[in-house]
Structure formats: structure tokens, C-alpha cells
RONUTI-24568 format. One record per residue (C-alpha): x, y, z. Coordinates in steps of 0.1 Angstrom, whole numbers, plus 5000, padded with zeros to 4 digits. Layout:
N
XYZ
...
***
This chain:
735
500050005000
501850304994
503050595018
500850875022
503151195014
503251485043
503551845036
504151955070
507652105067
509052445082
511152655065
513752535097
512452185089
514052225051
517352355061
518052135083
517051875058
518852005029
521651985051
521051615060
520651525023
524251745014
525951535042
526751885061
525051875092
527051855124
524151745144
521951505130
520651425161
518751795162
516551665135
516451285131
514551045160
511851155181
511251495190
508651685213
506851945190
504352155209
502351885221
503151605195
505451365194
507151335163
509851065145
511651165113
513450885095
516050965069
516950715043
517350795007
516950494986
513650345009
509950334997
508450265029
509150285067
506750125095
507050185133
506749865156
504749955185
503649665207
502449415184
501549655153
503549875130
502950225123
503550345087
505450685086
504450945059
507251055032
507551375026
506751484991
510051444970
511851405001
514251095015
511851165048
509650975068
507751115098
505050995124
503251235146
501951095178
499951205205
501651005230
505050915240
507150705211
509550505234
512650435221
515050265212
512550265177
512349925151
511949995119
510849825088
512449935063
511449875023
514149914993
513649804961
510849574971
512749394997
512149445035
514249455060
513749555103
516749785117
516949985151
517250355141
520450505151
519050825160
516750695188
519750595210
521250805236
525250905236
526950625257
530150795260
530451005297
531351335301
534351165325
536050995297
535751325275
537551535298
540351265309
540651255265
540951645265
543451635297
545751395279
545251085306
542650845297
544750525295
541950295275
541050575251
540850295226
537750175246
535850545242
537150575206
537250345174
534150105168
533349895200
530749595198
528249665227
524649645236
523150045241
519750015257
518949665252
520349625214
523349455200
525349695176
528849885173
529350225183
531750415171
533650755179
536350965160
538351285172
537951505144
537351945160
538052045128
535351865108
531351985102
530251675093
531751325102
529650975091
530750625095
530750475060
530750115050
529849765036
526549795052
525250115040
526850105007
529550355014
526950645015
527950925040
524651065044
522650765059
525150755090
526051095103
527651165135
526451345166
529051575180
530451625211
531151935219
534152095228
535851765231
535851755188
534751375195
531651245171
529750955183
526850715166
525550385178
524350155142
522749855155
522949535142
526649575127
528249235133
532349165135
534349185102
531749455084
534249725067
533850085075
535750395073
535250785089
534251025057
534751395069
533551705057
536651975065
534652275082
537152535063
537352405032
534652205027
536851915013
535851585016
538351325030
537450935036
539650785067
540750445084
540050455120
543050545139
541950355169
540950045142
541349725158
541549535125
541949605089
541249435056
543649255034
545849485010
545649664990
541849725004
542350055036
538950005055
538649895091
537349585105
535249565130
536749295154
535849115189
538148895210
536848545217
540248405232
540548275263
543748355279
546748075296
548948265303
547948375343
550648235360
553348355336
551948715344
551448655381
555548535376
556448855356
555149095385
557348965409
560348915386
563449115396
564049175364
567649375371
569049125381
567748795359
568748725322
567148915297
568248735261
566448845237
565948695196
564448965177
562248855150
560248935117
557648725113
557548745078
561148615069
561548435100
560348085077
557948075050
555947785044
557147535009
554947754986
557148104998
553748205015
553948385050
553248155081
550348275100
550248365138
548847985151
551847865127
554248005139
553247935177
553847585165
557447635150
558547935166
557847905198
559747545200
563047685186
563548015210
563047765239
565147525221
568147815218
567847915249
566348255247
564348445273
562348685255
561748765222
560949095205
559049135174
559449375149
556249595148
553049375137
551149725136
548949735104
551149895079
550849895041
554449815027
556749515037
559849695030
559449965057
559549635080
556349735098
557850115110
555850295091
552850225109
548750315092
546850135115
548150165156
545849955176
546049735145
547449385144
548849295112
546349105090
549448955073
549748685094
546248635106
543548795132
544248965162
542948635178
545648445165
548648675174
546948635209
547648285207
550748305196
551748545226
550048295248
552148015233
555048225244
553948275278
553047905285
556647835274
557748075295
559048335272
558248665273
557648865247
558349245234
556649495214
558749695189
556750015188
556950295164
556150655184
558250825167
556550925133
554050785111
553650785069
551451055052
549050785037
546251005029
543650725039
545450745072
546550975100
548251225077
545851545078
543051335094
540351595094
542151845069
544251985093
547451915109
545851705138
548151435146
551351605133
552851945139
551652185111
555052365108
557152105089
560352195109
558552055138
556051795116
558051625092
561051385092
562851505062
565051145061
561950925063
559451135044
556451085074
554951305097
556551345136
553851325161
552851655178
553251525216
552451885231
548451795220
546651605247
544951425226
547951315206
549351245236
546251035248
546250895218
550150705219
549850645254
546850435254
548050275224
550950135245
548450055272
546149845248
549149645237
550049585269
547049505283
544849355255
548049125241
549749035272
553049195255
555949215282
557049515271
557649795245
561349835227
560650235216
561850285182
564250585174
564050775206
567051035196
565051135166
561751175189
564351365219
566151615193
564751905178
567151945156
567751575144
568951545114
568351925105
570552185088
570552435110
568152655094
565652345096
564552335128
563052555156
564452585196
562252505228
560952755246
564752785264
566452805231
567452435235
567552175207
565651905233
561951865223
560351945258
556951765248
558751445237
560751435274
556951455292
556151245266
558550965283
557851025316
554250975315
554650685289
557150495319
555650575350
552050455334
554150115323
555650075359
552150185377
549849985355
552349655342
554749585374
557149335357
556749485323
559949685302
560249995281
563449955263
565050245246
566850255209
568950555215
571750625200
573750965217
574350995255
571451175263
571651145305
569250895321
567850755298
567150395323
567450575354
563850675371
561250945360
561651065402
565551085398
565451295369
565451055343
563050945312
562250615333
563050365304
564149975322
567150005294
568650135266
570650005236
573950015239
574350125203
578150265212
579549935224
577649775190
579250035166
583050005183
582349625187
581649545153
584149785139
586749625160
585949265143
585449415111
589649465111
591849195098
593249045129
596749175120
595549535123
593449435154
596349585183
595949985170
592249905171
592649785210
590550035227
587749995208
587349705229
587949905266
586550215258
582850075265
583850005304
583950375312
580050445312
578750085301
576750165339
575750475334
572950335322
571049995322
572449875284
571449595259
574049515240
571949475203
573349285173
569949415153
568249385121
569749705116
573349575111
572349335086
570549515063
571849775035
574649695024
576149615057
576249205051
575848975075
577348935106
578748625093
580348815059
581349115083
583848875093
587848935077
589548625066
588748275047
585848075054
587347895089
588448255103
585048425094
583348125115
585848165142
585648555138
581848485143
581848265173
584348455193
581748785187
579148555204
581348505237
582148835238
578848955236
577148685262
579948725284
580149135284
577849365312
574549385296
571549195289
571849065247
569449105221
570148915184
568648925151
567148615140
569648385118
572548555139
572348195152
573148015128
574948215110
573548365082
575448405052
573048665032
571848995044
568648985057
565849025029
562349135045
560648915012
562248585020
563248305044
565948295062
568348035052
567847775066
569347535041
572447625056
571947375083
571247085062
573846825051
574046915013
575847235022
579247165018
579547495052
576647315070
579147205104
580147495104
576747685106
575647395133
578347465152
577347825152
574047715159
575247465188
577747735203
574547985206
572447735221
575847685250
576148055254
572548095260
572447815285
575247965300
574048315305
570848185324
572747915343
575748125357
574648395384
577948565377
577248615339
573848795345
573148945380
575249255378
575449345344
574149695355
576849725382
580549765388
580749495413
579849255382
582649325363
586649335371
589749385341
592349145347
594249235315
592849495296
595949665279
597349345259
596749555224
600249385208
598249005210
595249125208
593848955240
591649075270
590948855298
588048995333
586148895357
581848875359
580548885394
577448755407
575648825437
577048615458
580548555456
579848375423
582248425401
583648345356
586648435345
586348535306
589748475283
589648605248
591748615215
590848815188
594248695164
594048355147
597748265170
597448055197
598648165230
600147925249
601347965288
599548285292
598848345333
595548435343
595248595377
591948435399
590548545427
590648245455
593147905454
591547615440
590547365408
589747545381
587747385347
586547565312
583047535310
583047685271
585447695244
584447845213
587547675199
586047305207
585747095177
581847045186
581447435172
584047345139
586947455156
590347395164
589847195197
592547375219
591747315247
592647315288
590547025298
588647065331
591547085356
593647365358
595147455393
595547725404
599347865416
599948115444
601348365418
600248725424
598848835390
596349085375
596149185409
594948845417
597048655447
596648355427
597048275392
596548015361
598547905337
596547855303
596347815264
594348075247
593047925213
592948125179
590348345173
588248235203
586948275238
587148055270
584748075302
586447965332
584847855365
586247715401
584947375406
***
């Protein structure tokens, strides 16, 4: 039967109308639902491609009139229209019943706007983005989006054919936030936030920045998406809190999931995959943790996930955000923990993305010697914003909290601390003091740390920076930035340098090896062999290496005892293990082939492999090699100026009277009858020898009893007589 047409329209009535149909109206709500007029009650309906509209009240439904040549339905009523109000809606001769979105009330407090506007509301992610929820009795999604400078913000997507007119936002206020519950929405419907600018009038169409899931590439929209797992992780977290985590081992194998292994067709393995292979071979090597390079939604595989679209995102690459939960979990019940490597320090100018969000510069600085890193191409974040602010913080909180991750490694920190990184010096602007330091970004920090410590007892914020910015580690109430550590990127740079020289030029290249000791505790360091150093150019650790193929391995494995032995907690790239011959390549395996028999090199990449999987053992096992690495006490020269043979020879402490004495020889000579000082009298035995022909080498070797003579040395009252093998380290312990 068809509608009846009304003509009851005000002149008010059409402008706000007009501005309905022209997607410009900034408060839909003023028009559309139920209103009191005078003594009527009335319900306008817009929807532009229906033919009729009925009301369900009790057991009947009410048709609503269209207004002539209008996309409006009304129903006046005497009394009272309750809502929430079903519809029935009729397009193109097929029915359909739908809660209106206009008869729901805003769900979002006035509480959680303010704490947005003041910068602290930790689980913004919860008030913004699309969350699945039941408003007044109905099942839907509602969705929010910070946007001030827009007029006119509507979700858009599968389900309403990409038309921003039938979903317009309510605003908010002050707050810039816009806010509309759609029933019915179910997860993995696409959407997206299309924005009128209020200056310009341009019309942009944007991914949610607090999207929880996006669809596959090359496609930009957002997913809506609801957690089903069921964590097993509680007693791995209940560990974590009380884990003095200063004084245990902290080895970590940095990973990218992509190239870690590919399945036999060269296709990516997905999250539950690579619970079942992955998490097997860090316990199997002897890891503690393991970081993983950002699974942030992100559009390119070359910028290795650091160029980040999609925040609260988890990489559809590999699977849902489900599945990365299970692989996290995997972790956990294996007892490893696991890091974040998170990207705060700029984002790319996608124009689907953050970049300009609501035609403004509203996540970035609009001055582009503030805004822009000129080296990357992407936008900096503009931390002095609340809401920016808000926005980073909570994202670290949802990680932490929705994932379970163990931590956060904070990607580029001297780019994000500098205000003149980078920068010619007419490229940059001063703080308010005339100082190059960014002020927002060291507030920034603070709060970041101390809501880590408050919130995730247990949990890490480690810090990639690079220049000796003070305090970096040290606490947020001593004056520091609050970080748990920082890589030691000096010690990395004069390490690798050092074995990068051909042994024979090694002795005018001595210090390299010493200088770290004078401020390695100044700070709480990792010492990092990281993706970086493989990348580019730079080859391999492996092909870093001087001399033929049985020096390079030796080369290699002696780097390893250095590093495992040294003050620090470690951190390796994946295939440092085994040593990698190639340079890493984000678009393939690594190669595992190496380890198989038909490689004419594959004992000596076992032994690489066997020789990490010792070291590793060793650094949990041995107090001494892991309780003070942030403290003098743990570490003691014995000889520290033998440059001519290229040897160094110390001490690690633990905390209680545990002790390993280290040896080390960085030429391909074997030195024989070289004394050792040691601390106490007694039986001494070499629990490691990188030399041993287990690991491919030489098998020089001092057997497991050496006693000890009452020959003051090193400053020792006792001493050992020993043979230090070529190109190779040897651990030492008392029996």
C-alpha cells in the first residue's frame, strides 16, 4: 500500500533537511528520531533509497508518511514513542527490520571526554574506534572519531553502501569527539570515517586510527573485530610481576615474522603457525624473550612494519588479532616473554590514514620543521596535543593489556628527543629555552614509563637511542626518562668495527674494545646485534667477518662469547644463530638450508648454531654472567691493555660470591702459557670453548682441571697458567 506523502515542513524543517541530504550537518541528532513538538510527538526517518518505513509499537506497526520528493519519513503521535524505535524498512521491494540510530542516547560520559581532553585516559581505545556493545537493550557497534575540525563526520561502509549521508555523526562538543551507535553491525563489516573539513569544505574518507582490524591489501577499511580467546597465560603474568627483572637474564631473539620461515609455497606462516614452530626453537636456543618487529597494520613490507597506518591494528598479514593472541600465549606458557617493537616516533602520510586526518594538521605538527621527518618522508607526532598524547599512550596500554606483551622496545628515541635531528640548521626550531631538546617528547616519556611501571609491574620499556642523552634507564623521580634499558648502540658500533679489522691490524684498534667499560653503567644497556646491522649493504654478521671461510666462523663465534659474556643483557637478530650467510631480505626465508647436510658449510653453521644454544644456556645458568650486568661489582679487568696480542681476559660477578673468569683472542695465533690471575686457590675447569671441535673448531683446549698457583697476578694472589686458542673465547669456572 503506498505511503501517504506529508506536507508539513517548516522552512527550519527544510534547512536542516537539505543539510541532512548534502551530508553537512553537524548534528543529525537535532532533526532525526523523536522529538517533542508543541504537544506531539514526532519521529523523522531519513533514508534515501527506501519506499516505505513502519514503526513497531507493541504488536503493530505504524507506517510513517514521506514527505513529498523528500528521502523523509515522519510519524506524529499524541503519545509518547518510546525508544530505542524498530523499523521496517522497504528498498527496492525487499524488507528488511533495523533499530534507528537516531533513537539511541550517547553512551560515551562526560568523564571519559575530559580525561581524553586532559591527555590521561589510559583505555581511550575503549571510548574511541568501533566497539561491539549492547546500548539500551540492542546488540550493535558504536563508534567514535576525534575529528574538531570537521562539520560533518559519518561512518561509511559495507553495510550502507559506502553512502555518507545515511550515518552521520552526533558531535560532542568541545571535546571534537563524534559519536553514533548502528545497530545490528556484526564483527568483520568494513567501515571507514568520511569527513567533511569545516574550512574548506573538502571531503576526506579515513581508516579509524583506533581500528582494531583491517582488511587484506591493497583494500584501507577497518574491520570491525571482537576477542573470543580465552587467555593461559595467568601464572606466567602473576611470575612476571614479581620478577626482579635487574637482576635475571634478559636474552632476547628479535624477529620478523614474515622472513623468520615461509611455508614450501614461499607464502607467510600465519600467527597459530608459527606458535607451533617458533615458539619450539627460542625455547630450544635458549632465549628468554623475544621481541617482534612491529605487527602494527602497515601497508608496505619493506618499511618492515615502521611505518605504521593502523596503531591498535594487528597485522592482518599473518592472521586475526585472535591468532597473534595465541601465539603470545604460546609464548607465555613456554615461559618466554615477549616484546613489542613500537613505532612512536613518526608515522607515513597515507592519505587514507592519520596524515591530515580531518584536513588539518591534527596528529602531526603543522610547521614542517617541527612535523616532518625529512630522512623518512612521514609526519612526527605532535606530543604537546593532549589528545595526541592520549592517543600514543593508550595505544601502549592496549598492547599491553589486550595482548599480554611484556614490554615495549621504543623505536628511534634520539630522533623523537632532538629537535634538531637530522636538520641543517636553518631546519628546525628551539624549545621555549632556546634548547634543541623537544620538551613535549621528554613529558612524553615520563608519562609513557611511569604508566608502564604503575599499571604493568614486571613489564619493560626498552629504549633505541643512540647519543648519550643522561638517564635515559634511570627513574622518572631521579630525573630520568624512566626507560628499564637502553641500547647500547656505542659498544655495538665499536664492537663490530673492532671485528670488522683483519686480525693483524686488530692491536691499533685495542680500545675499541675497553672504551665501553667507562660508562657501560651509566645506564641499564642491551647490548643489540639488530636487524639493523644486517641490512643495506652492511652483510651479515657472518660476511662482516675478515679472513677465509674457517676465520669468518671463528671470527663469528668468538663475537658471540664476547657479547654473552660482556655487562648487559643481549638481544640478536634472527639467523645471527646460525649464521646467516645473506643479508637479511624482508621478502624471503631465512636460510635455513644452511643447516642441512647438502651444504658443503653446513658443520660449520651447526656449530654456530650449537655454540649459541651453549652460550645461552650459560648466561641463564651462571649467576655471575647475568646478575650484575648493570653494576661495577659485576665486572673486574684482569688484562685489559694486551693490544700487541690482541687478547683481553676479566672477571663477571654475581651476587654472591659467584664468580667466571672470561679469556679472549681476537688473532688466529694460539697463545700458549699465558697466566691468568683468579681470585681464591683452587681447581679450576673451562666450561665453554668456542675453539671446541663440537662448534667446527680447532679443539684447543685446557681440559677441566687447571690448578691454580699462588702467583700474584692481574692483581689476583693466585694465578692460572692457560692456552688461549685462535680466534676464540674460553669461560672459566672454580669447581
Amino acid at each position: 500500500m503506498p505511503v501517504k506523502k506529508s506536507n508539513a515542513m517548516t522552512s527550519s524543517d527544510e534547512q536542516h533537511l537539505q543539510r541532512i541530504v548534502d551530508a553537512q550537518h553537524h548534528d543529525p541528532f537535532n532533526f532525526l528520531g523523536v522529538h517533542q513538538i508543541n504537544e506531539n510527538h514526532v519521529l523523522r526517518v531519513f533514508h534515501p533509497r527506501a519506499s516505505n518505513i513502519q514503526l513497531k509499537v507493541g504488536t503493530k506497526w505504524l507506517p510513517l508518511k514521506q514527505v513529498i520528493n523528500k528521502p523523509l519519513f515522519e510519524l506524529d503521535s499524541k503519545t509518547a514513542i518510546q525508544t530505542p524505535c524498530l523499523l521496517k524498512v522497504e528498498v527496492d521491494q525487499h524488507s528488511f527490520e533495523i533499530y534507528d540510530p537516531y533513537t539511541f542516547s550517547n553512551s560515551i560520559s562526560q568523564d571519559d571526554l575530559y580525561l581524553f581532553g586532559e591527555g590521561t585516559l589510559k583505555k581511550a581505545y575503549k571510548m574511541l574506534g568501533a566497539q561491539s556493545m549492547t546500548v539500551q537493550g540492542v546488540a550493535g557497534v558504536r563508534f567514535a572519531v576525534w575529528s574538531p575540525n570537521a562539520e560533518r563526520v559519518s561512518v561509511v561502509g559495507s553495510f550502507n553502501d559506502w553512502d555518507g549521508r545515511i550515518h552521520s555523526m552526533r558531535s560532542l562538543g568541545g571535546s571534537g569527539v563524534w559519536e553514533l551507535f548502528i545497530p545490528h553491525l556484526t564483527t568483520n563489516d568494513l567501515y571507514k570515517f568520511e569527513i567533511r573539513n569545516r574550512h574548506t569544505g573538502h571531503i576526506l574518507v579515513k581508516t579509524d586510527p583506533y581500528g582494531f582490524e583491517y582488511e587484506q591489501r591493497p583494500g584501507t577499511a577497518s574491520k570491525i573485530s571482537q576477542s573470543t580467546h580465552q587467555w593461559g597465560d595467568a601464572t606466567w603474568l602473576k611470575n612476571r610481576q614479581a620478577r626482579d627483572w635487574l637482576h635475571a637474564p634478559f636474552n632476547c631473539y628479535e624477529v620478523h615474522l614474515g622472513s623468520w620461515q615461509r611455508n614450501a609455497q614461499g607464502h607467510f606462516l600465519n600467527y597459530r603457525e608459527l606458535a607451533e614452530k617458533l615458539v619450539p626453537h627460542v625455547v630450544e636456543m635458549g632465549y628468554t624473550h623475544v621481541e617482534l618487529l612491529p605487527i602494527t597494520e602497515h601497508p608496505l613490507n619493506e618499511s618492515w612494519g615502521y611505518q605504521t597506518t593502523g596503531y591498535f591494528g594487528v597485522t592482518n598479514r599473518f592472521g586475526s588479532p585472535d591468532d597473534l593472541r595465541f601465539l603470545i600465549d604460546a609464548f607465555h606458557q613456554a615461559n618466554i616473554g615477549v616484546i613489542l617493537d613500537w613505532v612512536p616516533g613518526h608515522f607515513p602520510k597515507d592519505d587514507w590514514a592519520l596524515a591530515r586526518f580531518d584536513g588539518t594538521a591534527l596528529y602531526e605538527h603543522e610547521d614542517p620543521r617541527l612535523g616532518e621527518h625529512q630522512d623518512w618522508g612521514t609526519y612526527i607526532f605532535n606530543y604537546g596535543r593532549n589528545e595526541v598524547r592520549n592517543f600514543l599512550i593508550s595505544n601502549a596500554y592496549f598492547w599491553l593489556n589486550e595482548f599480554h606483551f611484556d614490554g615495549l622496545r621504543v623505536d628511534a628515541v634520539a630522533s623523537m628527543l632532538y629537535l634538531d635531528y637530522s636538520r641543517k640548521a636553518d631546519q628546525w626550531l628551539p624549545n621555549k629555552y632556546g634548547g634543541r631538546e623537544n620538551l613535549d617528547v621528554i613529558e612524553f616519556f615520563k608519562q609513557l614509563n611511569m604508566m608502564v611501571g604503575e599499571d604493568f609491574p614486571g613489564a619493560l620499556t626498552i629504549a633505541e637511542e643512540s647519543t648519550a642523552w643522561p638517564g635515559v634507564s634511570r627513574p622518572v623521580y631521579a630525573g630520568g626518562l624512566g626507560f628499564s634499558m637502553k641500547w647500547n648502540m656505542g659498544w655495538m658500533n665499536d664492537t663490530l668495527a673492532y671485528m670488522e679489522e683483519d686480525p693483524v691490524h686488530r692491536k691499533y684498534q685495542h680500545n675499541k674494545l675497553t672504551f665501553g667499560q667507562l660508562y657501560a653503567y651509566s645506564e641499564n644497556f642491551v647490548l643489540p646485534f639488530s636487524h639493523d646491522e644486517v641490512v643495506h649493504g652492511k652483510k651479515s654478521l657472518l660476511n662482516k667477518m675478515p679472513g677465509d671461510e674457517w676465520q669468518k666462523f671463528a671470527n663469528l663465534r668468538l663475537l658471540m662469547c664476547l657479547q654473552t659474556t660482556s655487562p648487559g643483557k643481549k638481544l640478536n637478530f634472527m639467523g645471527n644463530e646460525f649464521g646467516q650467510t645473506s643479508e637479511w631480505n624482508v621478502n624471503a626465508s631465512l636460510d635455513w638450508h644452511l643447516l642441512n647436510d647438502a651444504n658443503p658449510s653446513h658443520h660449520y653453521h651447526r656449530g654456530i648454531q650449537q655454540l649459541n644454544r651453549d652460550l645461552n644456556d650459560l648466561y641463564q645458568s651462571q649467576a655471575a654472567l647475568h646478575e650484575l650486568d648493570f653494576e661495577p661489582a659485576g665486572f673486574e679487568w684482569l688484562e685489559c691493555q694486551d693490544a700487541d696480542q690482541s687478547t683481553l681476559s676479566f672477571i663477571r660477578r654475581g651476587m654472591h660470591n659467584s664468580f667466571a673468569i672470561i679469556v679472549l683472542n681476537f688473532t688466529p695465533v694460539p697463545r700458549e702459557a699465558q697466566r691468568i690471575g683468579v681470585p681464591v686457590s683452587g681447581q679450576y675447569k673451562e666450561i665453554l670453548n668456542t675453539d671446541a671441535s663440537y662448534y667446527s673448531g680447532s679443539n684447543i683446549s685446557n681440559g677441566n682441571h687447571i690448578q691454580s698457583e699462588n702467583v700474584g697476578w692481574m692483581n689476583q694472589h693466585h694465578s692460572i697458567s692457560v692456552t688461549i686458542p685462535p680466534l676464540a673465547g674460553i669461560v672459566i669456572t672454580l669447581i
